[in-house]
N, C-alpha and C positions, 0 to 999 in steps of 0.2 A: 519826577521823571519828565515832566510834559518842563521845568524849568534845564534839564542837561539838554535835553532834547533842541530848546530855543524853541518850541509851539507844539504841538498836536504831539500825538504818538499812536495814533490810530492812521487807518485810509481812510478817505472819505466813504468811500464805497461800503465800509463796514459802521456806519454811523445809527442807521436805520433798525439793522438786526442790534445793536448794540443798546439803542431806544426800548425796542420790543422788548428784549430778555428784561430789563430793568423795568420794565413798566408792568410784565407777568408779575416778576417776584419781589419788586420793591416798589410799588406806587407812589406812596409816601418822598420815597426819594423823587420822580419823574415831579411830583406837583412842586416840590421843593424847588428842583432846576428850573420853573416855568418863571419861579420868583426872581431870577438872576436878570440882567438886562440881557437883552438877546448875543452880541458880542461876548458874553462871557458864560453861555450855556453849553458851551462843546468842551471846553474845560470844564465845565463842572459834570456832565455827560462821562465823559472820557474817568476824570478823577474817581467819581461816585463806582462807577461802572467796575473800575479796575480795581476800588477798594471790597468789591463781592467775590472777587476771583479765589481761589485758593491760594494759600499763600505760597508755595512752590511754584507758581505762576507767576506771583507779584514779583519775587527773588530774581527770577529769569527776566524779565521786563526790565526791573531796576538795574539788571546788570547790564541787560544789552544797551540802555538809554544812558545808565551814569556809569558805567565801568564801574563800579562796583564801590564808588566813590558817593560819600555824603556829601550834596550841595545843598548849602544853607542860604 
């Protein structure tokens, strides 16, 4: 998504609460991101984040981001 998209596919302004839910119920993932260089932790943020969503969630994302289209 965040590759149709060309960068981010969040706001900033939801980066924080999106940090906190993942760090309640996936810690493990948060120490993970910490390992990434700083430049490439809001994609792995964003990625990780979006890969917990339900997946009727994810579908609607992917569609709005790639039109419904697999980019490799």
């Amino acid at each position: 998504m965040q590759r149709c998209a060309g960068g981010p596919i969040s706001e900033r302004q939801h980066h924080r609460a999106m940090y906190s839910a993942l760090a309640r119920s996936h810690p493990a993932e948060v120490r993970s991101i910490r390992s990434y260089p700083r430049q490439q932790q809001l994609s792995e943020l964003e990625a990780r984040y979006t890969a917990k969503l339900p997946p009727q969630d994810v579908l609607k994302l992917f569609d709005r981001y790639c039109g419904g289209q697999v980019s490799v």
